[in-house]
C-alpha positions as CSV (number, residue, x, y, z in Angstrom):
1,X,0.0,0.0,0.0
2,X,1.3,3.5,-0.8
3,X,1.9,6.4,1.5
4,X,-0.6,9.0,0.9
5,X,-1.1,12.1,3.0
6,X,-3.7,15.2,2.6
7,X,-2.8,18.6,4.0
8,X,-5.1,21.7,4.4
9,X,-4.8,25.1,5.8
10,X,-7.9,27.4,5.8
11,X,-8.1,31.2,6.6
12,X,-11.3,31.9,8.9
13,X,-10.3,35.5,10.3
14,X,-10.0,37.0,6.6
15,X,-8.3,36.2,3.8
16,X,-4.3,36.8,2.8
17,X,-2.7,39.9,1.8
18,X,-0.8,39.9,-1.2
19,X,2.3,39.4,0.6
20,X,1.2,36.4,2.5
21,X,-0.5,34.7,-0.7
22,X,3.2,35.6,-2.0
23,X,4.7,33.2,0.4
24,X,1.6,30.6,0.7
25,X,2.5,29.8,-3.3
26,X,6.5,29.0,-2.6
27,X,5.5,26.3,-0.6
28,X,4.7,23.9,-2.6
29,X,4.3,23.6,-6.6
30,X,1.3,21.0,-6.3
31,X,-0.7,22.6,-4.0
32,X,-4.1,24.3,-5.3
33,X,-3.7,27.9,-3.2
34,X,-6.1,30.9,-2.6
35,X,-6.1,33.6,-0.5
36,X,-8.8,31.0,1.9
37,X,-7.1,27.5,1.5
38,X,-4.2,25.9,0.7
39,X,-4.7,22.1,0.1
40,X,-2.6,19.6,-1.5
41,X,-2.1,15.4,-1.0
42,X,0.9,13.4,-1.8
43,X,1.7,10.0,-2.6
44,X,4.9,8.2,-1.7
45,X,6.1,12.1,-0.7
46,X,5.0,14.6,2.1
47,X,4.4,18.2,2.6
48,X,7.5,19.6,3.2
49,X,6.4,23.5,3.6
50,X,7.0,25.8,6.7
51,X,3.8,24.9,8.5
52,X,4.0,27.6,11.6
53,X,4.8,30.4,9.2
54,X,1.9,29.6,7.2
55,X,0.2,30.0,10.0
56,X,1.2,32.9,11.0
57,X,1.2,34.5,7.8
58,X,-2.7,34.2,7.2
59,X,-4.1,30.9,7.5
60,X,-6.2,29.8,11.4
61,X,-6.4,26.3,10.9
62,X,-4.0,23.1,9.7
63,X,-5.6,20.2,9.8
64,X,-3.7,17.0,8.3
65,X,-4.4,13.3,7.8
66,X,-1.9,10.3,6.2
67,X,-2.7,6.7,6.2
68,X,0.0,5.7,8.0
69,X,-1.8,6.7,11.1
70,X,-0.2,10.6,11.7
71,X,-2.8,12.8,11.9
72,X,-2.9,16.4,13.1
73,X,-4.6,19.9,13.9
74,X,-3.1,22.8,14.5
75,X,-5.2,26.1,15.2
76,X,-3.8,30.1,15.4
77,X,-4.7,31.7,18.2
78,X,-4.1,35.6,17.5
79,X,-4.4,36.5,20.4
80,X,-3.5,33.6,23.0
81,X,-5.3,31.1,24.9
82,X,-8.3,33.2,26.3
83,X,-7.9,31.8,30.2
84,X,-5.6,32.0,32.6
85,X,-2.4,29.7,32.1
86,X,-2.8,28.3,35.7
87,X,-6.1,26.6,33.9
88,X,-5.3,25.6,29.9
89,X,-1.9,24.2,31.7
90,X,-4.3,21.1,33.0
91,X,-5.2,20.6,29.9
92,X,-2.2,21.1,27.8
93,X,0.8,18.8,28.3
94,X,3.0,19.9,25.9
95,X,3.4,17.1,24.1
96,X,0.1,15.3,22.1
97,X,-1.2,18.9,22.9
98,X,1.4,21.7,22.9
99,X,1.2,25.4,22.8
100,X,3.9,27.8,20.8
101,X,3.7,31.1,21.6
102,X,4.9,33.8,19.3
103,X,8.4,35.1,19.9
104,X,6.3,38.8,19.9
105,X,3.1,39.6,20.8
106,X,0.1,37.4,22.4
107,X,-0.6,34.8,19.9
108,X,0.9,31.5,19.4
109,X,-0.3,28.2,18.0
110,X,-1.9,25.1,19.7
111,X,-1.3,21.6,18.5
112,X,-3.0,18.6,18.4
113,X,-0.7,15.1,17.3
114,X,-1.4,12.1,19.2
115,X,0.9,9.1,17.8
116,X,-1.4,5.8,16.5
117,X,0.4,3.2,14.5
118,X,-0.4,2.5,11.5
119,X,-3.2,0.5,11.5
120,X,-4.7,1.8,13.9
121,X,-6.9,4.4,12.4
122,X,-10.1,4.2,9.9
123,X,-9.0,5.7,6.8
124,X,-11.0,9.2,5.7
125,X,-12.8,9.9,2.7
126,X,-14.0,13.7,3.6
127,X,-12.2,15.8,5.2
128,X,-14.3,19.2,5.0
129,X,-16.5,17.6,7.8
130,X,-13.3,17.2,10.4
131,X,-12.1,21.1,9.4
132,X,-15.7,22.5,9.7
133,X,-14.6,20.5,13.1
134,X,-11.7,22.2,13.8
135,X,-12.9,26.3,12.9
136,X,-15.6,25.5,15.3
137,X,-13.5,24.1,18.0
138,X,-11.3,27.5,17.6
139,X,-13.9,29.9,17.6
140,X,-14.8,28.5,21.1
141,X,-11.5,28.4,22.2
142,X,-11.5,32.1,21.2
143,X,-14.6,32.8,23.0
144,X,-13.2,31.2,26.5
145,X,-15.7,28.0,25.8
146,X,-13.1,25.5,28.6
147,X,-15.3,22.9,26.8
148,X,-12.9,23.0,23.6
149,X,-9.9,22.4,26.1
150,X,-11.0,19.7,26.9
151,X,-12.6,18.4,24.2
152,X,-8.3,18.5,22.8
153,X,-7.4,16.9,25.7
154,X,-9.6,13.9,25.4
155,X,-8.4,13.4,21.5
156,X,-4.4,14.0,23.0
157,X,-5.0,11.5,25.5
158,X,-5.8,8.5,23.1
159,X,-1.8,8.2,22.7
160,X,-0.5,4.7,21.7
161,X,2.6,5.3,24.4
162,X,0.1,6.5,27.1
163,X,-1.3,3.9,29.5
164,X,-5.4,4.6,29.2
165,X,-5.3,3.7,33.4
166,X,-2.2,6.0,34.4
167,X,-3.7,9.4,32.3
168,X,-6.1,11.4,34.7
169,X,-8.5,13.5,33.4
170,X,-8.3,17.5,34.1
171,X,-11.3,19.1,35.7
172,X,-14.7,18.9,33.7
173,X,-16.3,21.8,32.5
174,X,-19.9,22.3,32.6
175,X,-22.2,21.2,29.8
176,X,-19.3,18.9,28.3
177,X,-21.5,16.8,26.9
178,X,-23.3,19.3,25.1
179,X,-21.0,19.5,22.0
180,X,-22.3,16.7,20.1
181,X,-22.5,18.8,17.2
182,X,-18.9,19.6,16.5
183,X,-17.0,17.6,19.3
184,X,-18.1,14.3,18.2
185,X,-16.4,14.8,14.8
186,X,-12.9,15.9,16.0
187,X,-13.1,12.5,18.3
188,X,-14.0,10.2,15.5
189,X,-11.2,12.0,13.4
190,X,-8.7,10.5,16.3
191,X,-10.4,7.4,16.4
192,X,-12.4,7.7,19.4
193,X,-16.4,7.5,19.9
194,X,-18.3,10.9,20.0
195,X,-20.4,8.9,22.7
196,X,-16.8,9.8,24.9
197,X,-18.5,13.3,25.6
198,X,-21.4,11.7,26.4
199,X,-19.7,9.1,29.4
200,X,-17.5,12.7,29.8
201,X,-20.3,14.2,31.0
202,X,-21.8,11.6,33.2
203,X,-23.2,13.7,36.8
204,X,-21.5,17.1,35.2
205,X,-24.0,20.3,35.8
206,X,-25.4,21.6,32.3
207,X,-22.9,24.9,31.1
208,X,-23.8,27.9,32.4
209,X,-26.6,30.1,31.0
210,X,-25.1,32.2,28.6
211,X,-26.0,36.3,28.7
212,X,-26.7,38.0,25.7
213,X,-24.2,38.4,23.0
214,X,-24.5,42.2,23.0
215,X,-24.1,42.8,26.6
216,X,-20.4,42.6,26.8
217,X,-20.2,44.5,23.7
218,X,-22.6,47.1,24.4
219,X,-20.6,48.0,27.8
220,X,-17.4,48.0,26.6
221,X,-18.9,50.0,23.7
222,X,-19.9,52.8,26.3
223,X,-16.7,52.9,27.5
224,X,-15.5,54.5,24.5
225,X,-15.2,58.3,23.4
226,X,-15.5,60.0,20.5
227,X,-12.1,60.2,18.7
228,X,-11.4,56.5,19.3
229,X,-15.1,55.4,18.4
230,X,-14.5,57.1,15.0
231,X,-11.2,55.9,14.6
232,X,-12.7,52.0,14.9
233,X,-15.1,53.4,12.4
234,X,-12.8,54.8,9.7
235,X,-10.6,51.4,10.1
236,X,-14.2,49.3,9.6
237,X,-14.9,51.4,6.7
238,X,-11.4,51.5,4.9
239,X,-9.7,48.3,6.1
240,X,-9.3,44.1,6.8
241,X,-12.7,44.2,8.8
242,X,-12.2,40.5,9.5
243,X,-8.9,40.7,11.0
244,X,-9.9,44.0,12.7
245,X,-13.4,42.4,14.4
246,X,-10.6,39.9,15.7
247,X,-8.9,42.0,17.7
248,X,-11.6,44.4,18.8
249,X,-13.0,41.3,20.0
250,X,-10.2,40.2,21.8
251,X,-10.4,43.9,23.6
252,X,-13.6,43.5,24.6
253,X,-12.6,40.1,26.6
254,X,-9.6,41.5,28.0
255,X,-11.9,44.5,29.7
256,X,-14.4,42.3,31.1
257,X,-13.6,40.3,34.3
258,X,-13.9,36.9,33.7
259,X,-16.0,34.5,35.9
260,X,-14.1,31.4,34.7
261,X,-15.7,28.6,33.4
262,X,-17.4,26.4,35.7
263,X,-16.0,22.6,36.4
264,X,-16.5,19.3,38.0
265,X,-13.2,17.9,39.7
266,X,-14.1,13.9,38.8
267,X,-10.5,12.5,38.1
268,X,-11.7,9.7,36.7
269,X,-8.9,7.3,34.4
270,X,-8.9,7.8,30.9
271,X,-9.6,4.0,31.0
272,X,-12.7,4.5,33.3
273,X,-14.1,6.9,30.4
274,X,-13.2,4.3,27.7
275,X,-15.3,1.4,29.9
276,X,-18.7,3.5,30.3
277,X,-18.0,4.7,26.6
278,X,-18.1,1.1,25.8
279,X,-21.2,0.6,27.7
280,X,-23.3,3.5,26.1
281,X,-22.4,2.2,22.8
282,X,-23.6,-1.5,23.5
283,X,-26.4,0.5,24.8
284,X,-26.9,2.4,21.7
285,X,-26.5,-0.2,19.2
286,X,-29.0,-2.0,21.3
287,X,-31.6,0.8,20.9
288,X,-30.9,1.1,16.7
289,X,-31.2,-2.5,16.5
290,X,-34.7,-2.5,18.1
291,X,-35.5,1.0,15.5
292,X,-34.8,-1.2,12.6
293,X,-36.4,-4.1,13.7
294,X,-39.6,-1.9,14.3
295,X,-38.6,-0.5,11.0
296,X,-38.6,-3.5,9.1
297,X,-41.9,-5.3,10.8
298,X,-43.6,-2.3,10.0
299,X,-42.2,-2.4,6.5
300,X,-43.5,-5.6,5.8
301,X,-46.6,-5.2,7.0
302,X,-47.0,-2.4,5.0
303,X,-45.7,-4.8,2.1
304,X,-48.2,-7.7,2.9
305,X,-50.9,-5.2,2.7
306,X,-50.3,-3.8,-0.2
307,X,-49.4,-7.3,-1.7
308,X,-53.1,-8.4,0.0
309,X,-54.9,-5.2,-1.9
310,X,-53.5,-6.4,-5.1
311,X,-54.4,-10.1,-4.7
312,X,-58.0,-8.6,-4.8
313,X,-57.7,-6.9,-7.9
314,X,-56.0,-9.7,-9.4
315,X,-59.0,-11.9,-9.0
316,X,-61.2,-9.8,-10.6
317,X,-59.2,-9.1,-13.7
318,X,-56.7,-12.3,-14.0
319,X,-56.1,-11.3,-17.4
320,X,-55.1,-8.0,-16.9
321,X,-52.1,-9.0,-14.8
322,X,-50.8,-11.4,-17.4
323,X,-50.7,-8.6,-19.7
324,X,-49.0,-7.0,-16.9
325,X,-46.3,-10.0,-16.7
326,X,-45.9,-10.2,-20.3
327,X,-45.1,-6.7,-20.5
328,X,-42.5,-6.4,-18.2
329,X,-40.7,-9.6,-20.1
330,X,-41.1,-7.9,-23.0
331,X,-38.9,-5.0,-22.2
332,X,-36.1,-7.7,-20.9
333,X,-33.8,-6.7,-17.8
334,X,-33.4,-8.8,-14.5
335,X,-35.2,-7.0,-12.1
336,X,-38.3,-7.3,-14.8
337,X,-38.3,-10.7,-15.1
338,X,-38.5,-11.4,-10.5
339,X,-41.8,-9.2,-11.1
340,X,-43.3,-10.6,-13.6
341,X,-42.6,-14.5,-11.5
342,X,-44.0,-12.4,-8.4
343,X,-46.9,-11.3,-10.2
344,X,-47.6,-14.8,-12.0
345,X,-47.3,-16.4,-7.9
346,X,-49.7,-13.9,-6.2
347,X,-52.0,-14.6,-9.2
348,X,-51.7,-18.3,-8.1
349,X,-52.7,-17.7,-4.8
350,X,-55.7,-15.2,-5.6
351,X,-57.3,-17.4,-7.9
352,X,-56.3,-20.4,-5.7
353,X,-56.8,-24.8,-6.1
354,X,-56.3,-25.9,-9.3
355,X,-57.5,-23.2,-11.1
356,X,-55.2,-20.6,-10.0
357,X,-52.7,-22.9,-10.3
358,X,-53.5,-23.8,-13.5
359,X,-53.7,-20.0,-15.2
360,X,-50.0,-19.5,-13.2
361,X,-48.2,-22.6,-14.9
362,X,-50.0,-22.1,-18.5
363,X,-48.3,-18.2,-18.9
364,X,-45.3,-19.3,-17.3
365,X,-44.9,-22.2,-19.6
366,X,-46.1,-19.2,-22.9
367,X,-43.2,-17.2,-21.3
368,X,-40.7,-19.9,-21.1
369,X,-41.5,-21.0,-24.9
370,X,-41.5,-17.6,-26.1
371,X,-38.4,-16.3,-24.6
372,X,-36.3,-19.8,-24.8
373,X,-32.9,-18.2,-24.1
374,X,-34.2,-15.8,-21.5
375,X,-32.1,-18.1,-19.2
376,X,-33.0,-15.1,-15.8
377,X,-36.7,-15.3,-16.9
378,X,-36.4,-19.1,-16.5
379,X,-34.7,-19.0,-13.2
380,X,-37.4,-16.9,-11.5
381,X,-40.2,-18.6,-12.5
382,X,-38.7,-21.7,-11.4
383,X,-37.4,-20.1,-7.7
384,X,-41.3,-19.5,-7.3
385,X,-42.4,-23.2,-8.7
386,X,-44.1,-22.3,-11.6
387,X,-42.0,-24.3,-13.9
388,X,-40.3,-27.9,-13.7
């Protein structure tokens, strides 16, 4: 089997500058690059471009897969981890999930690479749905959501060189179990069941309520006077409003006293998470097979009545479904020719005794002698013993 390995960046703040497309083209000559994305996928070879300076020259998220078993996501944070380092540090080790911070400035970039061998992983077919993953795990790391920390920490754990039963869990933020919609996604990109949140959140408090949107906004708005408020204006007006929303966002957070994020201090093994994971999924796959059991009696009833309604009609007008039968031999294929034999059995069994028999045998025997090398005609009529 050959390597093969599928690299994306994507720009979610705003798109590059001319400068920074500039240097997103030298880094490699078969990658398809825009100002929004740069994607390319190698066989037998690898991407051998400067990763962190793409980063930090435009593009928010990295997101790479190889089937080999090496897979990694790596999102810019402009403006740093949005709580307290005595907090991220529980959930950051350094190592499956590291943090880089920027020689200048606030920003850095967080990293996501546990090691699988090869093997170990279910190879991807889409990979849109595991970035859409990603740019929604940033944004609420940007927002202060502890939820996406730990969301990271549960895909870094799943390390083949950690011991599930030695690896502790951090503390457990409110509501963890809520972020089915993306979180489940990133896990099943690592290999792990999106049912982890829910065993995650097992006897954790819901998150708490959020306020209105506007409300930190609107009072850091009236905090503002005149000369800067139409200096944000003129730069809304005339400049990168993406990149600019970014940061005034950023200095809205910074001016608000933050309440932290609520948690849950379980320390519970990774392995203890892994076992009632286990047991929700039996659980689950329990509770789909009973759905499509239900589904399929209630299917074939459905069938038998409709199958029942058309037994009525076929004693009235016999002759009319041997036209029918004819017809669909006529115009030849496979699936025709199980029809017609369906609709020659049923009209068997709505006649009924001899007779019903009779009428059944005598078309399939016309059929038979009229199509001799239909050899698929012959073979359904036989399966439903209406020929010797």
């Amino acid at each position: 089997m050959s390597e093969y390995q599928y690299v994306v960046f994507q720009a979610v703040d705003g798109p590059l500058n001319d400068k920074q497309l500039e240097f997103a083209q030298r880094q490699s000559t078969r990658a398809d690059v825009s100002r929004w994305s740069l994607s390319v996928e190698y066989h037998y070879s690898s991407f051998r471009g400067d990763v962190a300076g793409l980063l930090r020259r435009g593009y928010d998220v990295y997101l790479q897969h190889a089937n080999y078993g090496d897979r990694e996501i790596m999102l810019r944070l402009p403006h740093g981890i949005p709580v307290p380092k005595s907090v991220w540090s529980k959930y950051v080790d350094g190592e499956q999930l590291s943090w880089k911070k920027d020689a200048k400035g606030r920003g850095g970039i967080l990293s996501l690479r546990p090691f699988h061998e090869t093997g170990d992983l279910e190879h991807i077919w889409e990979t849109q749905i595991y970035l859409d993953a990603a740019i929604q795990v940033r944004e609420r790391l940007i927002g202060g959501d502890l939820r996406a920390l730990y969301l990271l920490w549960l895909c870094a754990v799943d390390d083949d060189y950690n011991d599930p039963a030695e690896m502790i869990e951090p503390p457990v933020p409110h509501g963890v179990s809520d972020m089915a919609t993306y979180g489940g996604e990133l896990l099943s990109f690592f290999g792990l069941d999106p049912l982890l949140l829910v065993a995650a959140g097992k006897d954790v408090e819901a998150a708490p309520a959020d306020e209105s949107k506007d409300e930190p906004l609107a009072r850091w708005v009236q905090t503002l006077n005149g000369q800067r408020a139409k200096s944000l204006l003129l730069q809304f007006l005339s400049g990168d409003t993406a990149s600019l929303k970014a940061s005034v966002l950023a200095e809205v957070r910074d001016s608000q006293t933050p309440d932290g994020w609520p948690t849950a201090d379980k320390q519970r093994s990774f392995a203890e998470l892994l076992q009632q994971t286990e047991v929700l999924r039996s659980a689950e796959n329990a509770k789909q097979a009973r759905k499509v059991e239900a589904k399929t009696r209630r299917e074939a009833a459905k069938a038998e009545r409709k199958r029942a309604d058309r037994m009525e009609e076929m004693v009235k007008e016999p002759k009319k479904w041997l036209r029918e039968a004819e017809q669909l031999v006529d115009a030849r294929g496979t699936h025709n020719y199980k029809v017609a034999a369906e609709i020659l059995y049923d009209l068997r069994e709505a006649v009924g005794g001899d007779e019903g028999d009779k009428i059944a045998r005598r078309h399939a025997a016309h059929l038979s002698k009229k199509y001799p090398t239909l050899n698929h005609l012959k073979s359904s009529l036989r399966k439903r013993g209406l020929l010797e």
